[in-house]
Backbone as numpy.savetxt, mean C-alpha at the origin, in Angstrom:
# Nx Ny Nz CAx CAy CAz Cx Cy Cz
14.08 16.77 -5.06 14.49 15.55 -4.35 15.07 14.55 -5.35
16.37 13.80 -4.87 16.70 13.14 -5.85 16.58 11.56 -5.37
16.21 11.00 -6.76 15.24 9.41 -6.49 16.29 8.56 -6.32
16.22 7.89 -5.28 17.25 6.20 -5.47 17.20 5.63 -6.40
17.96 4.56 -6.76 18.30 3.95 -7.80 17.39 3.41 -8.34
17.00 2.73 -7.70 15.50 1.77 -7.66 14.53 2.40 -8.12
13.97 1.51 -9.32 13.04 1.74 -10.17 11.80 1.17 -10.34
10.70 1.72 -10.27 9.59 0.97 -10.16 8.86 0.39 -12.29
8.03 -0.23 -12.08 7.40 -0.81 -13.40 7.02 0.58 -14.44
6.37 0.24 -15.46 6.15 1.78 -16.05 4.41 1.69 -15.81
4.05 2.81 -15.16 2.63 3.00 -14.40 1.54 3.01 -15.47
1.71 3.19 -17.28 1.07 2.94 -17.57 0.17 1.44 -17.90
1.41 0.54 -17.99 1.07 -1.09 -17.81 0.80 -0.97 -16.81
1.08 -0.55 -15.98 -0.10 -1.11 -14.04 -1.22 -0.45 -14.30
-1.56 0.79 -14.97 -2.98 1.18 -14.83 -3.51 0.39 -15.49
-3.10 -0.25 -16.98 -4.13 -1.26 -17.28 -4.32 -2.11 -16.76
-3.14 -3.01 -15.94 -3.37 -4.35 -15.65 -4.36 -3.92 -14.28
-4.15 -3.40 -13.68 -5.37 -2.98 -12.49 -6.88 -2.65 -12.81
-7.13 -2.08 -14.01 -7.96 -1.80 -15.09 -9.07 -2.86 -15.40
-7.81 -3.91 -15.81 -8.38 -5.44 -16.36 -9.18 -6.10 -14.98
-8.53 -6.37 -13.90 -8.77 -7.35 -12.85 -9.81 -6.21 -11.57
-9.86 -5.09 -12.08 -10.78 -4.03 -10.85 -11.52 -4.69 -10.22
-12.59 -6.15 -11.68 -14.16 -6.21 -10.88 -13.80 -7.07 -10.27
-12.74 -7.80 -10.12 -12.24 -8.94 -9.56 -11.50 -9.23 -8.50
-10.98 -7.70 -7.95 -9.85 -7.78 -6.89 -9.67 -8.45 -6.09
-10.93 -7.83 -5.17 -11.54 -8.26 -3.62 -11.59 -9.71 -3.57
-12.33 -10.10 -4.84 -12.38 -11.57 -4.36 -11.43 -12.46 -4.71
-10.41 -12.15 -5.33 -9.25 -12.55 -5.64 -8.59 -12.50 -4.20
-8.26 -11.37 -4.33 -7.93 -10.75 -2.76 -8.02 -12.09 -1.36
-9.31 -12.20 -1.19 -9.79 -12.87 -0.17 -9.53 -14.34 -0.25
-9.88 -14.97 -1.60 -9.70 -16.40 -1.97 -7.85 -16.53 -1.66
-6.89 -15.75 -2.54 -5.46 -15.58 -2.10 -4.79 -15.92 -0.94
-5.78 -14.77 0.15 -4.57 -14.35 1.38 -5.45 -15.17 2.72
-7.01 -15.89 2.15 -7.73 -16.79 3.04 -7.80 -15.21 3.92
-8.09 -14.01 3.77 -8.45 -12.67 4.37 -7.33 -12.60 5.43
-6.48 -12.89 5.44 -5.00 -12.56 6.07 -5.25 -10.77 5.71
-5.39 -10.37 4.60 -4.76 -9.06 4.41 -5.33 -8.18 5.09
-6.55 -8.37 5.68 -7.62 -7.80 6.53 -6.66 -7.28 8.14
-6.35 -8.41 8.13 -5.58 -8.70 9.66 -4.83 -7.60 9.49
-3.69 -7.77 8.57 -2.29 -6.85 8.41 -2.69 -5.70 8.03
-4.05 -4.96 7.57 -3.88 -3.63 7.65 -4.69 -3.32 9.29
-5.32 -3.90 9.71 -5.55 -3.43 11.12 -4.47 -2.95 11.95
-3.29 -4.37 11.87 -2.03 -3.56 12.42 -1.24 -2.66 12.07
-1.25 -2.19 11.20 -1.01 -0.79 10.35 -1.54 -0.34 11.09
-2.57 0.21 11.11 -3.08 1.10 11.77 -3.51 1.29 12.79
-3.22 0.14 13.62 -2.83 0.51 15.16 -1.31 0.92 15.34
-0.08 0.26 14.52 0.66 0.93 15.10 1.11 2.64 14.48
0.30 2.92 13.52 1.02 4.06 13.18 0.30 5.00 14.23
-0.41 4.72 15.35 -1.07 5.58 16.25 -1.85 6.85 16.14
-2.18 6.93 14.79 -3.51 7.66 14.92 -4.55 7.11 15.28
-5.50 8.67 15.84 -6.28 8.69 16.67 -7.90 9.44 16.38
-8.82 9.13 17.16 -9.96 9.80 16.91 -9.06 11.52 16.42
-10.24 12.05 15.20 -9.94 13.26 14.66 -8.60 13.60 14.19
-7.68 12.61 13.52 -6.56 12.49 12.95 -7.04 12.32 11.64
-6.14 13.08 10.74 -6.58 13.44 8.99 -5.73 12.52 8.61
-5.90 11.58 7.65 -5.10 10.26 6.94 -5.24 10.38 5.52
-4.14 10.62 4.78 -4.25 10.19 3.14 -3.78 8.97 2.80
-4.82 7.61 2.60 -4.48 6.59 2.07 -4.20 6.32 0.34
-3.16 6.54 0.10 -2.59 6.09 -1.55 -2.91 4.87 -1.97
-2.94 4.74 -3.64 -3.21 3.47 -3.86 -4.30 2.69 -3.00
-5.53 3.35 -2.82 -6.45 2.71 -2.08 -7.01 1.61 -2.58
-7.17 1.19 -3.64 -8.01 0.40 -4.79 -9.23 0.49 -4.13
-9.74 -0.45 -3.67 -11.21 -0.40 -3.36 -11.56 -0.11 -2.18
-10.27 0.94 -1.02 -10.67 1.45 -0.13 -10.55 0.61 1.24
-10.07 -0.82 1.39 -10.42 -1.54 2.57 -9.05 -0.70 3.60
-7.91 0.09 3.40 -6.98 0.50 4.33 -7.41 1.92 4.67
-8.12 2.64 3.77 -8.92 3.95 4.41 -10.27 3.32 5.23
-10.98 2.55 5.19 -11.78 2.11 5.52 -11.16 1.26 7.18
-10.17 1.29 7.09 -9.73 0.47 8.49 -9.86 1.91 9.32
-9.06 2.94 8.77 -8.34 4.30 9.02 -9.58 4.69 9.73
-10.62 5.06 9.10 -11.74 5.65 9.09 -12.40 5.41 10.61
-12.70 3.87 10.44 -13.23 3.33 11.71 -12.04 3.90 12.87
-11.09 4.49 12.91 -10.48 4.85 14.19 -10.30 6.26 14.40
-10.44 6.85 13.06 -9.92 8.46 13.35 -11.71 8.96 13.46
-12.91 8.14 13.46 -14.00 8.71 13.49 -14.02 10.14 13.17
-13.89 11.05 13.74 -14.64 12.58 12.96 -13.69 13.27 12.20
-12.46 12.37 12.22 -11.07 12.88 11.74 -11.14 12.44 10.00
-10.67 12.97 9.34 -11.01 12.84 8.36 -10.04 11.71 7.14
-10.52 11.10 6.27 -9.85 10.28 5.71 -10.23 10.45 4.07
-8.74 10.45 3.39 -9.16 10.30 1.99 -8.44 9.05 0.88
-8.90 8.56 0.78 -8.64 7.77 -0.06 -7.98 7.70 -1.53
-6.60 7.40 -2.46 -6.87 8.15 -3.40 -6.01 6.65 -4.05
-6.10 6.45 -5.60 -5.62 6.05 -6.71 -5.44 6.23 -8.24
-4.36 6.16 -9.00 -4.72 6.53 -9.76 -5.24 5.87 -10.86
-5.99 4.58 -10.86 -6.46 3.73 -11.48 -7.88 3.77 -11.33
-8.95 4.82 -11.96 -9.88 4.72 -11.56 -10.81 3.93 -11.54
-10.60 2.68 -12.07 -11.24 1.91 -12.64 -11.52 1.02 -11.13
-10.38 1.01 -10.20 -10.30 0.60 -8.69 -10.77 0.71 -7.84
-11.31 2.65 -7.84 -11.69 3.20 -7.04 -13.08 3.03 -7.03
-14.10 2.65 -7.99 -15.52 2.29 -8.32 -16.31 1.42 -7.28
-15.46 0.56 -6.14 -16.38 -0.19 -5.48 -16.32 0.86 -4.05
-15.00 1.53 -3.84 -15.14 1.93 -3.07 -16.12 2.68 -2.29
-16.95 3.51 -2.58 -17.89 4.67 -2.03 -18.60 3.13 -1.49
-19.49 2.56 -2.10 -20.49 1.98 -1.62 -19.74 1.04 -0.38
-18.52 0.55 -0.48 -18.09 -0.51 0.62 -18.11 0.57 1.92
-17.56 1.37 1.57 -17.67 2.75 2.83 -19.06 3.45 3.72
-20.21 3.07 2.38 -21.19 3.55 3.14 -22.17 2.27 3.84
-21.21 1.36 2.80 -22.21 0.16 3.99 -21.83 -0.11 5.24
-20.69 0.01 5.48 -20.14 0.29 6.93 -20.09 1.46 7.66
-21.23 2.14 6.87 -21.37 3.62 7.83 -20.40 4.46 7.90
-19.19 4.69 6.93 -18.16 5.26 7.11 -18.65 6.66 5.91
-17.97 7.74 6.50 -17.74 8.60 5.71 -16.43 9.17 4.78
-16.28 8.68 3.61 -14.33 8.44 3.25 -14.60 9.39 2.04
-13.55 10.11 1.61 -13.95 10.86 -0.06 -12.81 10.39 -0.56
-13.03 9.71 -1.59 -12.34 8.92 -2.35 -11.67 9.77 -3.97
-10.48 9.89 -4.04 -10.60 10.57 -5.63 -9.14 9.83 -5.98
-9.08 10.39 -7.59 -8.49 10.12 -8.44 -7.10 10.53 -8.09
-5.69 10.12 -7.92 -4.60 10.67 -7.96 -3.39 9.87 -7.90
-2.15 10.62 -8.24 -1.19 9.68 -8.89 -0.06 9.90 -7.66
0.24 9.28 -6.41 1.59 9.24 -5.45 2.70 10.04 -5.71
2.96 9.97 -6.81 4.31 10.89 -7.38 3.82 11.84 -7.83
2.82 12.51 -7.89 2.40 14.18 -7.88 0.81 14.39 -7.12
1.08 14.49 -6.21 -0.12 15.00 -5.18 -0.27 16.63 -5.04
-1.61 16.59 -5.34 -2.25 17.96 -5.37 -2.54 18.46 -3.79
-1.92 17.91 -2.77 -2.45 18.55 -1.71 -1.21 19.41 -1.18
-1.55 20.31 -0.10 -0.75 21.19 0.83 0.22 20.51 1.59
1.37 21.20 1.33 2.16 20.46 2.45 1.77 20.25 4.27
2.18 19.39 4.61 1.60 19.01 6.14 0.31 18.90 6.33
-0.31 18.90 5.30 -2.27 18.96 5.50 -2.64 17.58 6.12
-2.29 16.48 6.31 -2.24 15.50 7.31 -1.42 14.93 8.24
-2.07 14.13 9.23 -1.33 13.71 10.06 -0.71 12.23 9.83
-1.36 11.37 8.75 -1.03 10.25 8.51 -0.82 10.09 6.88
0.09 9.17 6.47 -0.33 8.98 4.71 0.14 7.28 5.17
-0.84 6.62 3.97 -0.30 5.47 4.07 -0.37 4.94 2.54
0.16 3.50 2.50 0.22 3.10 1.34 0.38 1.25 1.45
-0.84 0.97 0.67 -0.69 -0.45 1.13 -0.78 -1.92 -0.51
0.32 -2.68 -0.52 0.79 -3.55 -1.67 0.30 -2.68 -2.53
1.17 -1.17 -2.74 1.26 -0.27 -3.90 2.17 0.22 -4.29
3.27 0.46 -3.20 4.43 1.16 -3.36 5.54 0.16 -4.58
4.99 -1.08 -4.24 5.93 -1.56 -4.98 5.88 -1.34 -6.82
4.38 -0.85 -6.78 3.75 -0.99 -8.51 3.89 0.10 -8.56
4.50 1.92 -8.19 4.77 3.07 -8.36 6.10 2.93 -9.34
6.06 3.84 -10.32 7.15 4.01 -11.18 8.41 4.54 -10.38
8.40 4.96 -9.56 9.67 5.94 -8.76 8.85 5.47 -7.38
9.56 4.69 -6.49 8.63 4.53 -5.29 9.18 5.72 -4.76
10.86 5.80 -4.42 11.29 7.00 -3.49 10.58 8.84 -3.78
10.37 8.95 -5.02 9.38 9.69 -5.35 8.06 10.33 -4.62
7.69 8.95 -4.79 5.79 8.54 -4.51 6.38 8.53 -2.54
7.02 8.17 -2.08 7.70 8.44 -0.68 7.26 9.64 -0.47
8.30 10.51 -1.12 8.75 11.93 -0.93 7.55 12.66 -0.40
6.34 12.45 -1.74 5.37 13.10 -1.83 4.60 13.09 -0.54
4.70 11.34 -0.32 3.54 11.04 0.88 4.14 11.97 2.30
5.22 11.91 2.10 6.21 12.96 3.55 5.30 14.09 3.25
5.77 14.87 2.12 5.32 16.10 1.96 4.07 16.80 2.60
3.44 15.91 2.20 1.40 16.35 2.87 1.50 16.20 4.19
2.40 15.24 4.64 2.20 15.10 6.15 2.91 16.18 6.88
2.45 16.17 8.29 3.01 17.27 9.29 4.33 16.65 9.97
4.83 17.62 10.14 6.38 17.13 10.69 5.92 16.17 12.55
6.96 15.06 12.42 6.20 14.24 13.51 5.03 13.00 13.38
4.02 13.09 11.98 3.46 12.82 11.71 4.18 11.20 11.07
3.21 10.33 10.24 3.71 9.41 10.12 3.39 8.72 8.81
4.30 7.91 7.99 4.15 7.14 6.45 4.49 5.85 7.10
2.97 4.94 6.58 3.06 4.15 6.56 3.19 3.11 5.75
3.42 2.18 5.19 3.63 1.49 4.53 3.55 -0.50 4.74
2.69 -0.71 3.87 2.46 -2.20 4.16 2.75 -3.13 2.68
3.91 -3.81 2.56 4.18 -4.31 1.67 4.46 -5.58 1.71
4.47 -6.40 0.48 5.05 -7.94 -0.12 6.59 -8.12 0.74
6.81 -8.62 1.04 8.26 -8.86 0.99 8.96 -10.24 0.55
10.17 -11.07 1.15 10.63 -12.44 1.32 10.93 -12.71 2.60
10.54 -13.76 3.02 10.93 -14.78 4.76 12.45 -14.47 4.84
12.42 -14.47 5.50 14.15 -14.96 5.92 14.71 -16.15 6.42
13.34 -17.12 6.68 14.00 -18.65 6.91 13.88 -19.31 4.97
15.03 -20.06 5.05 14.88 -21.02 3.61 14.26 -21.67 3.48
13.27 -22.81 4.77 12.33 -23.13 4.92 11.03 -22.45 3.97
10.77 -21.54 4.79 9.46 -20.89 4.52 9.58 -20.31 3.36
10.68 -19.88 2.66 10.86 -18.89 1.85 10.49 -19.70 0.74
11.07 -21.19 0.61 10.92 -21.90 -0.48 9.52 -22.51 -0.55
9.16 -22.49 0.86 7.29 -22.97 0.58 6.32 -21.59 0.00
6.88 -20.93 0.34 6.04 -19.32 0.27 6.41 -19.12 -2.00
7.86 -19.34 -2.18 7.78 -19.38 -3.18 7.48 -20.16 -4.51
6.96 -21.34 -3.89 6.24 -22.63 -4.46 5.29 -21.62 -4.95
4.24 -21.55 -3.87 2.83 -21.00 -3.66 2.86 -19.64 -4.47
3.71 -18.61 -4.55 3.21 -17.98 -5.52 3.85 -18.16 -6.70
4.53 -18.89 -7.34 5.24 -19.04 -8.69 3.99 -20.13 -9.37
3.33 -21.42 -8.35 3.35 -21.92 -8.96 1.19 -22.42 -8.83
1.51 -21.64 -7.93 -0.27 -21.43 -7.35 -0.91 -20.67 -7.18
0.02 -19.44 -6.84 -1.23 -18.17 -7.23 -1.48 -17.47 -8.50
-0.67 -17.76 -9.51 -0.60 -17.09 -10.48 -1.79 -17.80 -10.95
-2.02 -19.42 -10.72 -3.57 -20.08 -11.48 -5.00 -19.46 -11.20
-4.51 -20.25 -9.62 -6.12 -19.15 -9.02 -6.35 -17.48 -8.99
-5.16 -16.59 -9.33 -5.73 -15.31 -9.48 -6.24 -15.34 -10.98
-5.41 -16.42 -11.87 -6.17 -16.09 -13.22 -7.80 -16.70 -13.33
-7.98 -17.67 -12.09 -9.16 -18.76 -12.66 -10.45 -17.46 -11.94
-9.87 -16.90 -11.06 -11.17 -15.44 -10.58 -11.14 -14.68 -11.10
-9.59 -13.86 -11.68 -10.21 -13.01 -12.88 -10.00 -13.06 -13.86
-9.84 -14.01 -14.40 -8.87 -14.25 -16.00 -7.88 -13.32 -16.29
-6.78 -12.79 -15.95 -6.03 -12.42 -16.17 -4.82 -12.99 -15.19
-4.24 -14.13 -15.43 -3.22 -14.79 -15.05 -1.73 -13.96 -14.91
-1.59 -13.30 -15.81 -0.66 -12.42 -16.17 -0.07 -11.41 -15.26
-1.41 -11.15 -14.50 -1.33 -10.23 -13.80 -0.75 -10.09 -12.36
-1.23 -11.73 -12.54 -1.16 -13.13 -10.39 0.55 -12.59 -10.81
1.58 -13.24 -12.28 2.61 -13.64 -12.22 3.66 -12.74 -11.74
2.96 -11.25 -12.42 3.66 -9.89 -12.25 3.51 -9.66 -11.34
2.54 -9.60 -10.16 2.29 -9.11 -8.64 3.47 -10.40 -8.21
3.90 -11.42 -8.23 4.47 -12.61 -7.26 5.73 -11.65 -7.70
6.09 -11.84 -9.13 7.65 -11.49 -9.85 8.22 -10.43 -8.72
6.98 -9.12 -8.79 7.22 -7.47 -8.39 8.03 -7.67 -6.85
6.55 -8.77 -6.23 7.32 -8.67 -4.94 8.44 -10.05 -4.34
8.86 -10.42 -5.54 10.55 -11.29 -5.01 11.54 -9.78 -5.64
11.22 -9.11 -5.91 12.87 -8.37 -6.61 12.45 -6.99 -5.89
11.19 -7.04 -5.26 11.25 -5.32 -4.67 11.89 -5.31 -3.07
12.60 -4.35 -2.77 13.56 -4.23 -1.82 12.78 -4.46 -0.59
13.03 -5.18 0.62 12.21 -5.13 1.71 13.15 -5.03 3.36
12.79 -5.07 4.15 13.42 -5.08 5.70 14.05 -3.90 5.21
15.36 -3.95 5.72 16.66 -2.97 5.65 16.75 -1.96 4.61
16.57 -2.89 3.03 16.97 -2.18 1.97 15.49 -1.26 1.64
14.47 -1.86 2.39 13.31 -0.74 2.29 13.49 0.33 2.95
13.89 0.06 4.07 14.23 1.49 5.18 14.60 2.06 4.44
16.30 1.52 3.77 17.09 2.35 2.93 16.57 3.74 2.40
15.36 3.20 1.49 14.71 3.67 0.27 14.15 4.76 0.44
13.39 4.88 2.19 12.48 5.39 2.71 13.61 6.44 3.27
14.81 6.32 3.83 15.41 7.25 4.21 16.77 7.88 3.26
16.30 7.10 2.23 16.97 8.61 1.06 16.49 9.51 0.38
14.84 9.79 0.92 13.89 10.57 0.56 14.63 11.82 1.24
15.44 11.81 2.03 15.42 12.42 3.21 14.22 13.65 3.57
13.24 12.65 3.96 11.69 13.71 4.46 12.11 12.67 5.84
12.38 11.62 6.14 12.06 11.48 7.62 13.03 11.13 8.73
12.94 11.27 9.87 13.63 11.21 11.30 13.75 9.97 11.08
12.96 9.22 11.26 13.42 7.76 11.94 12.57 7.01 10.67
12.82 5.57 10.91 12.11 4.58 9.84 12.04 3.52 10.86
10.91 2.65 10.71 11.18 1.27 11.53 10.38 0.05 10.56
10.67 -1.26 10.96 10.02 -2.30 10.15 9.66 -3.41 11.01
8.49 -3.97 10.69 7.68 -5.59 11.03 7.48 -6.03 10.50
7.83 -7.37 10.72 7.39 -8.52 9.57 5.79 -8.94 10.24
5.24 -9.31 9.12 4.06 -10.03 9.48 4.01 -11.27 8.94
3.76 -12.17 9.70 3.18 -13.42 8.99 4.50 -14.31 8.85
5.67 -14.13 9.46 6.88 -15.19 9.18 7.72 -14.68 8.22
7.45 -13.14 7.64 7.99 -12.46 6.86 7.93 -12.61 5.95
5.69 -12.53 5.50 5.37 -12.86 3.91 4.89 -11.47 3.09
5.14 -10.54 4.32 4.62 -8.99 4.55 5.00 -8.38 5.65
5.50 -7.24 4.56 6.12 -5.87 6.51 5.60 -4.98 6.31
5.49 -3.91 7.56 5.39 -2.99 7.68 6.10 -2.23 7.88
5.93 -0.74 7.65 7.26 0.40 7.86 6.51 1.45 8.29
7.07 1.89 9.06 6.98 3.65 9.68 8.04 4.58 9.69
7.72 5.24 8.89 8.67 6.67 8.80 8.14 7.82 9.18
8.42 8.39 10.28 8.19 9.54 11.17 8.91 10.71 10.59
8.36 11.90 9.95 8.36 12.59 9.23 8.75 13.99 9.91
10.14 14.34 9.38 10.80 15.22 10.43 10.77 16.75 9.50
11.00 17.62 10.47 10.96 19.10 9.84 11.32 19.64 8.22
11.07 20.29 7.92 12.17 20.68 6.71 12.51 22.15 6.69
């Protein structure tokens, strides 16, 4: 498969910087988005329409809260969780079993997945695709495991499309989140590179794009969430 133009960061600086801020995410996380992000993976995963006993590979899980949405709906269906930052994956098991969920969580890198082709019905990927070295790549792959028909989802950063909002939205992270993600986990560095990643990573249209020069899928579609501070994408994953 040959990769679009578009180039992602080099994955060994993201494994550290994810490394650094692990014990800190969640609550970074939550203080950030005031638990907005909670909301936006629910709708993920209502609309990608899996169902009780539907198999889901969630990528880039970090600490599991988008397999953990997954989980609660595909009940006996199975869900795995995977990243390749293991340092991420450490809170996960226990957040899973306190909510009674059963999730197997492991180690793995988007752009080379050890599983069977079509072995699920869902893959998703949530504010990760953009920190993959080759996203169209890390795409490809997620097609691959899935069954034809089946579905990639994707929940990412994007920019508003009103100038309004766009310029309040970019106040707030140039000039306010980069403080408070450093004052929860001391690593400031890290707030600046997540804001930077997602003003220059491709979103709406030019994401479809990206998603359909994998050529693994039939159709692609996109939602904005939130006034267009985050979208979603579905790519329905056609024969080969």
């Amino acid at each position: 498969m040959k990769s679009n133009a578009y180039q992602g960061p080099n994955p060994e600086k993201i494994r550290r910087m994810f490394s650094d801020i692990s014990s800190r995410y969640d609550l970074a996380n939550t203080v950030l988005s005031a638990g907005i992000h909670h909301l936006w993976r629910r709708k993920l995963v209502r609309w990608s329409d899996v169902g009780p006993g539907s198999r889901v590979l969630d990528c880039a899980t970090g600490t599991g809260d988008l397999a953990i949405e997954f989980k609660k709906v595909v009940g006996s269906g199975e869900v795995v969780g995977t990243d390749f930052c293991a340092e991420m994956l450490i809170p996960a098991p226990a957040k899973a079993q306190a909510a009674g969920l059963d999730i197997r969580f492991e180690t793995a890198d988007v752009t080379h997945l050890a599983y069977q082709d079509a072995q699920f019905d869902a893959a998703s990927i949530s504010f990760g695709i953009r920190n993959v070295g080759d996203p169209a790549r890390g795409l490809s792959e997620m097609a691959r495991v899935v069954r034809p028909g089946g579905v990639v989802m994707v929940l990412e950063f994007g920019q508003p499309n009103s100038a309004l909002i766009s310029s309040a939205y970019n106040f707030y992270s140039r000039k306010v989140l980069p403080k408070i993600g450093g004052l929860v986990t001391g690593h400031s560095k890290a707030y600046e590179y997540l804001q930077d990643s997602s003003a220059l990573f491709p979103c709406r249209e030019d994401f479809a794009a990206l998603m359909k020069s994998t050529g693994r899928f039939a159709s692609v579609e996109w939602r904005p969430l939130s006034l267009g501070i985050a979208y979603m994408y579905k790519g329905v994953v056609q024969s080969q």
